[in-house]
C-alpha positions in Angstrom: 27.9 11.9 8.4 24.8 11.2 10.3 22.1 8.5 9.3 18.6 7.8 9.9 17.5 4.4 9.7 13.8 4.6 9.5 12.0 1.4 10.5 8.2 1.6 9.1 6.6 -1.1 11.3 3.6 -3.7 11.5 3.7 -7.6 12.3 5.7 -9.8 14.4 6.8 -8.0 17.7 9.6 -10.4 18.3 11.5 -10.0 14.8 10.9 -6.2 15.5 12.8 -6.2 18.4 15.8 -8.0 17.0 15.7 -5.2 14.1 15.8 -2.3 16.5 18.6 -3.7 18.7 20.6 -4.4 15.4 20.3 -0.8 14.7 21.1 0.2 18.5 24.2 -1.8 18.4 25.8 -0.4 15.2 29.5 0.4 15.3 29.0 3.5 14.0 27.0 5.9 16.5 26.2 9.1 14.4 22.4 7.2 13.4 18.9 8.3 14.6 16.3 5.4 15.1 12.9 6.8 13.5 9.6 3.6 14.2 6.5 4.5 12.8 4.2 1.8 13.9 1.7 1.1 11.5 -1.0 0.4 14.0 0.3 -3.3 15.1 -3.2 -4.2 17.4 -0.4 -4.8 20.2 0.3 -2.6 23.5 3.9 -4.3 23.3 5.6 -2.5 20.8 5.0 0.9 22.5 5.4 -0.3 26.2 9.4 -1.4 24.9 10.4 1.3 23.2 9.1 3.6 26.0 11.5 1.7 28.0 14.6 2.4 26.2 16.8 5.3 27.8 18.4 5.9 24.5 17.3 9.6 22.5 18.4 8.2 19.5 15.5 6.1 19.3 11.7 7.5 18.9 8.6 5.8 18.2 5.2 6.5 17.3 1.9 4.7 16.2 -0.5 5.7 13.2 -3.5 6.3 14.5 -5.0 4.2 11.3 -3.6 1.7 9.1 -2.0 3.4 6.6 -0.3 -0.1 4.5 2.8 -0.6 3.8 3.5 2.3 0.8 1.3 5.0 2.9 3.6 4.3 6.1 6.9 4.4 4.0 5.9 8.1 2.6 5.2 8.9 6.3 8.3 7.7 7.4 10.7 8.8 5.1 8.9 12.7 5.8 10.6 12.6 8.9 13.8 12.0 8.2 16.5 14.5 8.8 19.9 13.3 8.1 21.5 13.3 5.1 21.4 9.6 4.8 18.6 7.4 5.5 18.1 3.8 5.4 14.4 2.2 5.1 15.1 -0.9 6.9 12.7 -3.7 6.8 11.1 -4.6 10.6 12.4 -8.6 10.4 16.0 -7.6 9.1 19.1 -7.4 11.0 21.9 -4.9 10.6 25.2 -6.6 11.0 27.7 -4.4 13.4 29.4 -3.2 10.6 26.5 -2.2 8.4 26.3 1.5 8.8 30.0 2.0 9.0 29.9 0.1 5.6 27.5 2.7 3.8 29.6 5.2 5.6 32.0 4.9 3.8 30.4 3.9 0.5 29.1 7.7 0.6 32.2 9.1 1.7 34.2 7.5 -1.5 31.4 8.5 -3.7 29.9 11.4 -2.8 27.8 11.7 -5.9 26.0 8.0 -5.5 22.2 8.1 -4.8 22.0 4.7 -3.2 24.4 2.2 -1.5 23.7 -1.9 -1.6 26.2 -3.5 0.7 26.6 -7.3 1.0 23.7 -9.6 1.7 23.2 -12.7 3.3 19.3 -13.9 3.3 17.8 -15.8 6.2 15.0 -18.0 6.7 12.2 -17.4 9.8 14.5 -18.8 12.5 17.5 -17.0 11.3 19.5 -19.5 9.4 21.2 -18.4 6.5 20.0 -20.0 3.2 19.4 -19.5 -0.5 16.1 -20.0 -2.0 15.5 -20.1 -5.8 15.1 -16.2 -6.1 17.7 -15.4 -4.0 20.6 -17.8 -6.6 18.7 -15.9 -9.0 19.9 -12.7 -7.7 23.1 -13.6 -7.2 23.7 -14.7 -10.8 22.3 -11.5 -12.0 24.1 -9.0 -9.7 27.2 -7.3 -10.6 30.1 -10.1 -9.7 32.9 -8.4 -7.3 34.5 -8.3 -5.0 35.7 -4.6 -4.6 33.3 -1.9 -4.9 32.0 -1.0 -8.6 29.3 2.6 -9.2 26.8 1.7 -11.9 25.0 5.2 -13.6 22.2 5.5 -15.7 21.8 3.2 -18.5 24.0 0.4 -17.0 22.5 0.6 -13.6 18.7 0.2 -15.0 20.0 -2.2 -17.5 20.8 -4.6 -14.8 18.1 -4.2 -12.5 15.6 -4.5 -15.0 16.9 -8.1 -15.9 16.7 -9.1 -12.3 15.8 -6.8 -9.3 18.8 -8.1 -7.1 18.8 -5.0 -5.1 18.1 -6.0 -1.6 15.6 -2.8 -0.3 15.9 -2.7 3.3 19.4 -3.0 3.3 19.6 -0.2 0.5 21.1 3.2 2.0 19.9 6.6 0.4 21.0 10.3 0.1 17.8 11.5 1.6 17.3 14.1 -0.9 17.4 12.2 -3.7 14.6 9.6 -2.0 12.4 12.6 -0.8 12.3 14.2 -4.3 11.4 11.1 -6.0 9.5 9.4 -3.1 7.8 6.3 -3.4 5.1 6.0 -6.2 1.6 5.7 -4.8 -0.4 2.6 -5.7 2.7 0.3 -5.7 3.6 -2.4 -3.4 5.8 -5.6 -4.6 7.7 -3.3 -7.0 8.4 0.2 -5.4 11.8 -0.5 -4.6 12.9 -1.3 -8.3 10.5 1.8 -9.0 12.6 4.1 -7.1 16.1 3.1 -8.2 14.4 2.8 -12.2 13.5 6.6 -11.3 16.9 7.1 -9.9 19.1 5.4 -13.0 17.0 7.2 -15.6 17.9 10.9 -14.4 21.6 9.6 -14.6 21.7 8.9 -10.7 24.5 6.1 -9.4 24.2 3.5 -7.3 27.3 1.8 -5.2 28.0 -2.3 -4.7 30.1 -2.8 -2.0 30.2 -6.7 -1.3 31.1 -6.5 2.2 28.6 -8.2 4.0 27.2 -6.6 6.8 23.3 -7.2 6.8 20.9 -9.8 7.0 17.6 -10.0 4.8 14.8 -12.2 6.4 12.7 -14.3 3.2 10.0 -16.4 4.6 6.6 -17.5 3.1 4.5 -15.4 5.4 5.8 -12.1 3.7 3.4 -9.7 1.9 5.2 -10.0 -1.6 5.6 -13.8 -1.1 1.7 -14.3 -0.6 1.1 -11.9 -2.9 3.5 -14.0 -5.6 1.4 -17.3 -5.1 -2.3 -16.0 -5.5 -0.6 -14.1 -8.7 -1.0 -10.4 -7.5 2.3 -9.7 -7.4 2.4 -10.6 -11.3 -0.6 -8.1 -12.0 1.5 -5.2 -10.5 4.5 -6.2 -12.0 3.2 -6.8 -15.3 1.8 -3.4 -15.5 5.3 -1.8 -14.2 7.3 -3.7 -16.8 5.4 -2.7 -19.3 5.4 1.2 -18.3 9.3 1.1 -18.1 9.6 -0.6 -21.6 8.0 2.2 -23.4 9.8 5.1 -20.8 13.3 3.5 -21.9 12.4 3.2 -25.4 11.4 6.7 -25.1 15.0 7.3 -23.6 16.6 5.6 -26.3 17.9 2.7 -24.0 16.4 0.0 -26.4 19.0 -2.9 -24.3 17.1 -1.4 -21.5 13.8 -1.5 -23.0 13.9 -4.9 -24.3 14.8 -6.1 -21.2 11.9 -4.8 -19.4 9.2 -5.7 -22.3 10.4 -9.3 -21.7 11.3 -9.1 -17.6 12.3 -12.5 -17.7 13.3 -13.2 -14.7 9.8 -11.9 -13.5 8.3 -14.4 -15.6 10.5 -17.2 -14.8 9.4 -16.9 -11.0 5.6 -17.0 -12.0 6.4 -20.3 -13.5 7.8 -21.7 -11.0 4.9 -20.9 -8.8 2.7 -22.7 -11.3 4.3 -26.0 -10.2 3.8 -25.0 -6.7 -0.2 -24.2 -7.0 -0.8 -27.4 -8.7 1.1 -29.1 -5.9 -1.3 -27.4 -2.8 -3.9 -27.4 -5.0 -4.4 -23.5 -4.8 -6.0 -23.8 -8.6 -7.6 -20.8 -8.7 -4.3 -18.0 -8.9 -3.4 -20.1 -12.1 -5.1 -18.2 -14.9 -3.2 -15.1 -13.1 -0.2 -16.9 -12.3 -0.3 -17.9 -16.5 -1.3 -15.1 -18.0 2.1 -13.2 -16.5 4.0 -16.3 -17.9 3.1 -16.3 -21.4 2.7 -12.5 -21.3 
Protein backbone atom coordinates (compact mmCIF):
# COMPACT_ATOMS: atom_id res chain seq x y z
CA UNK A 1 0.00 0.00 0.00
CA UNK A 2 1.73 3.06 -1.08
CA UNK A 3 1.48 6.55 0.63
CA UNK A 4 1.93 10.03 -0.20
CA UNK A 5 2.75 12.31 2.40
CA UNK A 6 2.19 15.77 0.95
CA UNK A 7 3.96 18.56 2.81
CA UNK A 8 2.28 22.00 1.66
CA UNK A 9 5.10 24.48 2.75
CA UNK A 10 5.80 28.16 3.92
CA UNK A 11 7.77 29.47 7.07
CA UNK A 12 10.55 28.43 9.16
CA UNK A 13 13.25 26.57 6.87
CA UNK A 14 14.75 24.79 9.91
CA UNK A 15 11.42 23.03 11.30
CA UNK A 16 10.96 22.22 7.54
CA UNK A 17 13.83 20.26 7.35
CA UNK A 18 13.26 18.24 10.38
CA UNK A 19 9.65 17.43 8.85
CA UNK A 20 11.04 16.11 5.62
CA UNK A 21 13.80 13.95 7.20
CA UNK A 22 11.06 12.56 9.53
CA UNK A 23 9.24 11.47 6.48
CA UNK A 24 12.59 10.19 4.74
CA UNK A 25 13.36 8.02 7.66
CA UNK A 26 10.06 6.23 7.93
CA UNK A 27 10.21 2.48 8.62
CA UNK A 28 7.96 1.86 6.13
CA UNK A 29 9.44 2.66 2.54
CA UNK A 30 6.39 2.34 0.09
CA UNK A 31 5.79 6.58 0.61
CA UNK A 32 6.32 9.44 -2.03
CA UNK A 33 7.49 12.81 -0.57
CA UNK A 34 5.26 15.59 -2.59
CA UNK A 35 6.59 19.81 -1.20
CA UNK A 36 4.74 22.39 -2.63
CA UNK A 37 6.53 25.48 -1.44
CA UNK A 38 4.24 28.19 -1.01
CA UNK A 39 6.63 30.85 -2.14
CA UNK A 40 8.81 30.93 1.19
CA UNK A 41 11.10 34.43 0.01
CA UNK A 42 14.09 31.88 0.69
CA UNK A 43 16.65 30.30 -1.99
CA UNK A 44 17.22 27.58 0.90
CA UNK A 45 14.50 25.45 0.74
CA UNK A 46 14.92 24.65 -3.05
CA UNK A 47 18.93 24.57 -2.99
CA UNK A 48 18.34 21.40 -0.14
CA UNK A 49 15.88 19.45 -1.64
CA UNK A 50 17.79 19.70 -4.98
CA UNK A 51 20.43 18.14 -3.08
CA UNK A 52 18.77 15.03 -2.02
CA UNK A 53 19.58 11.90 -4.25
CA UNK A 54 16.38 10.27 -3.14
CA UNK A 55 13.30 10.09 -6.17
CA UNK A 56 10.97 9.62 -3.64
CA UNK A 57 11.18 13.18 -2.82
CA UNK A 58 10.04 16.17 -5.29
CA UNK A 59 9.70 19.68 -4.71
CA UNK A 60 8.33 22.70 -6.24
CA UNK A 61 7.61 26.39 -5.57
CA UNK A 62 4.26 28.47 -6.38
CA UNK A 63 5.11 30.92 -8.47
CA UNK A 64 2.55 33.19 -6.10
CA UNK A 65 1.34 32.91 -2.77
CA UNK A 66 -1.42 30.89 -2.90
CA UNK A 67 -2.19 30.73 1.44
CA UNK A 68 -2.52 28.08 3.30
CA UNK A 69 -6.12 26.56 1.92
CA UNK A 70 -5.15 27.48 -1.95
CA UNK A 71 -1.69 25.47 -1.46
CA UNK A 72 -3.55 22.45 0.32
CA UNK A 73 -6.07 22.06 -2.83
CA UNK A 74 -2.85 22.27 -4.98
CA UNK A 75 -1.16 19.77 -3.13
CA UNK A 76 -3.50 17.27 -2.48
CA UNK A 77 -4.13 17.45 -6.78
CA UNK A 78 -1.03 15.77 -7.05
CA UNK A 79 -1.31 13.02 -5.08
CA UNK A 80 -1.30 9.60 -6.52
CA UNK A 81 -1.34 6.85 -3.99
CA UNK A 82 -4.02 5.52 -2.51
CA UNK A 83 -3.24 7.07 0.80
CA UNK A 84 -2.13 10.39 1.47
CA UNK A 85 -1.14 12.22 4.56
CA UNK A 86 -1.28 16.27 4.63
CA UNK A 87 1.43 16.69 7.08
CA UNK A 88 2.02 19.97 8.71
CA UNK A 89 5.78 21.63 7.66
CA UNK A 90 6.95 21.85 11.73
CA UNK A 91 5.65 18.22 12.57
CA UNK A 92 7.62 15.24 13.00
CA UNK A 93 6.73 11.71 11.95
CA UNK A 94 7.85 9.21 14.50
CA UNK A 95 9.69 6.00 12.78
CA UNK A 96 6.79 4.12 13.18
CA UNK A 97 4.20 6.55 11.94
CA UNK A 98 3.41 5.33 8.48
CA UNK A 99 3.76 1.67 9.29
CA UNK A 100 1.02 2.63 11.98
CA UNK A 101 -1.62 4.01 9.36
CA UNK A 102 -0.46 0.99 7.44
CA UNK A 103 -1.94 -0.98 9.10
CA UNK A 104 -4.89 0.95 10.45
CA UNK A 105 -6.08 0.80 6.64
CA UNK A 106 -5.17 -2.64 6.14
CA UNK A 107 -7.58 -3.80 9.35
CA UNK A 108 -10.24 -1.47 8.06
CA UNK A 109 -10.31 -1.16 4.70
CA UNK A 110 -13.50 0.83 4.60
CA UNK A 111 -12.17 3.77 7.08
CA UNK A 112 -11.85 7.27 5.41
CA UNK A 113 -9.25 8.67 7.82
CA UNK A 114 -6.74 7.28 10.37
CA UNK A 115 -5.69 9.45 13.69
CA UNK A 116 -2.80 7.63 15.34
CA UNK A 117 -1.28 8.64 18.73
CA UNK A 118 -0.23 12.18 19.43
CA UNK A 119 2.29 13.75 21.51
CA UNK A 120 2.28 17.76 21.13
CA UNK A 121 5.53 19.68 21.33
CA UNK A 122 6.49 23.14 22.11
CA UNK A 123 8.99 25.34 19.62
CA UNK A 124 12.21 23.65 20.81
CA UNK A 125 10.67 20.27 20.70
CA UNK A 126 9.84 19.35 24.19
CA UNK A 127 6.83 17.52 24.75
CA UNK A 128 4.11 19.39 26.76
CA UNK A 129 0.38 19.92 27.31
CA UNK A 130 -1.08 23.23 26.89
CA UNK A 131 -4.77 23.97 28.00
CA UNK A 132 -6.20 22.97 24.50
CA UNK A 133 -4.31 20.16 24.17
CA UNK A 134 -5.81 18.44 28.09
CA UNK A 135 -8.80 19.57 26.48
CA UNK A 136 -8.47 17.25 23.72
CA UNK A 137 -7.47 14.62 25.49
CA UNK A 138 -10.47 14.57 27.79
CA UNK A 139 -12.76 14.75 24.84
CA UNK A 140 -11.16 12.04 22.62
CA UNK A 141 -12.30 8.56 22.53
CA UNK A 142 -10.33 6.89 25.80
CA UNK A 143 -8.34 3.56 24.58
CA UNK A 144 -6.06 1.91 24.34
CA UNK A 145 -6.78 -0.51 21.38
CA UNK A 146 -8.03 0.70 18.27
CA UNK A 147 -11.88 1.70 18.12
CA UNK A 148 -13.81 2.90 14.18
CA UNK A 149 -16.26 5.71 14.87
CA UNK A 150 -19.06 6.09 11.69
CA UNK A 151 -21.40 8.65 11.04
CA UNK A 152 -23.38 10.08 13.82
CA UNK A 153 -20.96 9.00 16.54
CA UNK A 154 -17.89 10.11 14.82
CA UNK A 155 -19.40 13.94 14.23
CA UNK A 156 -20.94 13.69 17.53
CA UNK A 157 -17.60 13.70 19.16
CA UNK A 158 -15.70 16.01 17.02
CA UNK A 159 -18.17 18.55 17.16
CA UNK A 160 -17.87 18.73 21.10
CA UNK A 161 -14.13 19.15 20.81
CA UNK A 162 -12.09 18.98 17.54
CA UNK A 163 -9.37 16.49 19.09
CA UNK A 164 -8.35 15.35 15.74
CA UNK A 165 -4.82 16.17 15.24
CA UNK A 166 -4.70 17.28 11.14
CA UNK A 167 -1.28 16.75 10.09
CA UNK A 168 -0.98 13.61 11.67
CA UNK A 169 -4.43 12.54 10.09
CA UNK A 170 -3.99 9.85 7.21
CA UNK A 171 -6.59 9.75 4.25
CA UNK A 172 -7.93 7.32 1.55
CA UNK A 173 -7.13 9.85 -1.16
CA UNK A 174 -10.34 9.41 -2.89
CA UNK A 175 -12.42 10.11 -0.25
CA UNK A 176 -10.20 13.60 0.39
CA UNK A 177 -10.13 14.52 -3.40
CA UNK A 178 -13.95 14.11 -3.74
CA UNK A 179 -14.68 16.22 -0.81
CA UNK A 180 -11.59 18.46 -0.91
CA UNK A 181 -11.02 21.22 1.28
CA UNK A 182 -13.82 23.98 1.43
CA UNK A 183 -12.66 27.27 -0.01
CA UNK A 184 -12.69 30.31 2.24
CA UNK A 185 -11.81 28.33 5.37
CA UNK A 186 -8.76 28.33 7.41
CA UNK A 187 -8.74 27.52 11.40
CA UNK A 188 -11.52 25.08 10.76
CA UNK A 189 -11.04 23.00 7.45
CA UNK A 190 -9.84 20.08 9.10
CA UNK A 191 -13.01 19.58 11.34
CA UNK A 192 -14.81 20.61 7.97
CA UNK A 193 -13.48 17.80 6.10
CA UNK A 194 -14.02 14.95 8.62
CA UNK A 195 -17.82 16.76 9.44
CA UNK A 196 -18.21 16.24 5.56
CA UNK A 197 -16.76 12.76 5.94
CA UNK A 198 -19.02 11.49 9.13
CA UNK A 199 -22.20 12.95 7.65
CA UNK A 200 -22.09 10.66 4.32
CA UNK A 201 -21.67 7.70 6.86
CA UNK A 202 -17.72 7.73 6.35
CA UNK A 203 -15.42 6.07 9.41
CA UNK A 204 -12.67 7.24 10.99
CA UNK A 205 -9.89 4.91 12.94
CA UNK A 206 -8.13 5.73 16.59
CA UNK A 207 -5.30 3.88 16.99
CA UNK A 208 -3.36 5.20 20.19
CA UNK A 209 -0.09 4.09 19.29
CA UNK A 210 1.96 7.02 19.35
CA UNK A 211 4.01 7.56 16.54
CA UNK A 212 3.92 11.46 15.61
CA UNK A 213 4.74 14.64 16.95
CA UNK A 214 2.41 17.80 16.67
CA UNK A 215 4.39 21.19 17.06
CA UNK A 216 1.79 24.06 19.08
CA UNK A 217 3.63 27.30 19.46
CA UNK A 218 2.28 30.85 19.71
CA UNK A 219 3.64 32.01 16.39
CA UNK A 220 1.17 29.59 14.52
CA UNK A 221 -1.46 31.04 12.06
CA UNK A 222 -4.62 29.59 14.12
CA UNK A 223 -2.96 30.65 17.35
CA UNK A 224 -2.62 34.42 16.26
CA UNK A 225 -5.59 34.22 14.63
CA UNK A 226 -7.28 32.81 18.17
CA UNK A 227 -5.99 35.94 20.14
CA UNK A 228 -7.06 38.99 17.75
CA UNK A 229 -10.54 36.82 17.79
CA UNK A 230 -10.55 35.82 14.00
CA UNK A 231 -10.38 32.47 14.50
CA UNK A 232 -13.81 32.84 16.52
CA UNK A 233 -15.48 34.77 13.52
CA UNK A 234 -14.74 31.61 11.25
CA UNK A 235 -15.68 29.35 13.70
CA UNK A 236 -18.73 30.90 14.79
CA UNK A 237 -20.09 30.89 11.36
CA UNK A 238 -19.02 26.99 10.80
CA UNK A 239 -20.77 25.95 14.01
CA UNK A 240 -23.59 27.48 13.21
CA UNK A 241 -23.82 25.97 9.45
CA UNK A 242 -23.33 22.41 10.92
CA UNK A 243 -26.14 22.88 13.61
CA UNK A 244 -28.76 23.48 11.11
CA UNK A 245 -27.04 20.61 8.40
CA UNK A 246 -27.32 17.95 11.47
CA UNK A 247 -30.61 19.06 12.48
CA UNK A 248 -31.48 18.70 8.99
CA UNK A 249 -30.02 15.06 9.28
CA UNK A 250 -31.93 14.36 12.14
CA UNK A 251 -28.72 14.11 14.49
CA UNK A 252 -30.29 16.64 17.07
CA UNK A 253 -27.23 15.21 19.89
CA UNK A 254 -25.15 16.25 17.04
CA UNK A 255 -26.84 19.48 16.38
CA UNK A 256 -27.06 20.69 19.78
CA UNK A 257 -23.65 20.16 20.22
CA UNK A 258 -22.57 22.21 17.46
CA UNK A 259 -25.24 25.18 18.17
CA UNK A 260 -23.49 25.37 21.59
CA UNK A 261 -19.58 24.34 20.45
CA UNK A 262 -18.64 24.65 23.85
CA UNK A 263 -15.45 23.84 23.88
CA UNK A 264 -14.99 26.54 21.14
CA UNK A 265 -16.28 29.00 23.37
CA UNK A 266 -14.50 27.97 26.42
CA UNK A 267 -11.11 28.68 24.59
CA UNK A 268 -12.33 32.25 23.55
CA UNK A 269 -12.66 32.86 27.19
CA UNK A 270 -9.79 32.02 28.22
CA UNK A 271 -8.10 34.30 25.76
CA UNK A 272 -10.13 37.09 27.28
CA UNK A 273 -7.92 36.77 30.47
CA UNK A 274 -4.97 36.73 28.31
CA UNK A 275 -5.84 40.11 26.18
CA UNK A 276 -6.57 41.93 29.31
CA UNK A 277 -3.18 40.71 30.69
CA UNK A 278 -0.97 42.13 27.32
CA UNK A 279 -3.22 44.70 27.00
CA UNK A 280 -4.29 43.67 23.40
CA UNK A 281 -7.93 45.44 24.25
CA UNK A 282 -9.06 45.79 21.05
CA UNK A 283 -9.81 41.73 19.82
CA UNK A 284 -12.18 41.79 23.04
CA UNK A 285 -15.51 42.80 21.57
CA UNK A 286 -14.65 39.79 19.07
CA UNK A 287 -13.07 37.61 21.47
CA UNK A 288 -16.78 38.35 23.63
CA UNK A 289 -19.14 38.23 21.30
CA UNK A 290 -18.04 34.36 20.39
CA UNK A 291 -18.29 33.83 24.19
CA UNK A 292 -21.70 34.72 24.95
CA UNK A 293 -22.79 33.74 21.42
Amino acid sequence: MAIDVLLPYYGDVDLMKLAAQSVMSQQFEDWRLIVVDDGYPSPEPQRWFESIADPRVTYQKNETNLGANGNYRKALELAEAPIVVVMGADDIMLPNYLDVVAKAFEAYPEASVVQPGVQVIDEKGRACSPLVDVVKKIYAPSTKSTVLLQGEKMATSLVRADWAYFPSLAWRTDVIRRIGFTEGLHVVQDLALLLDIAAEGGSMVVDPTLSFLYRRHSASDSSVKALDGRRFDEERAFFEGQARRFRELGWNGTARAAAFHTTSRLNAATLVARSLMIGKTDSLPRLLKHVVS
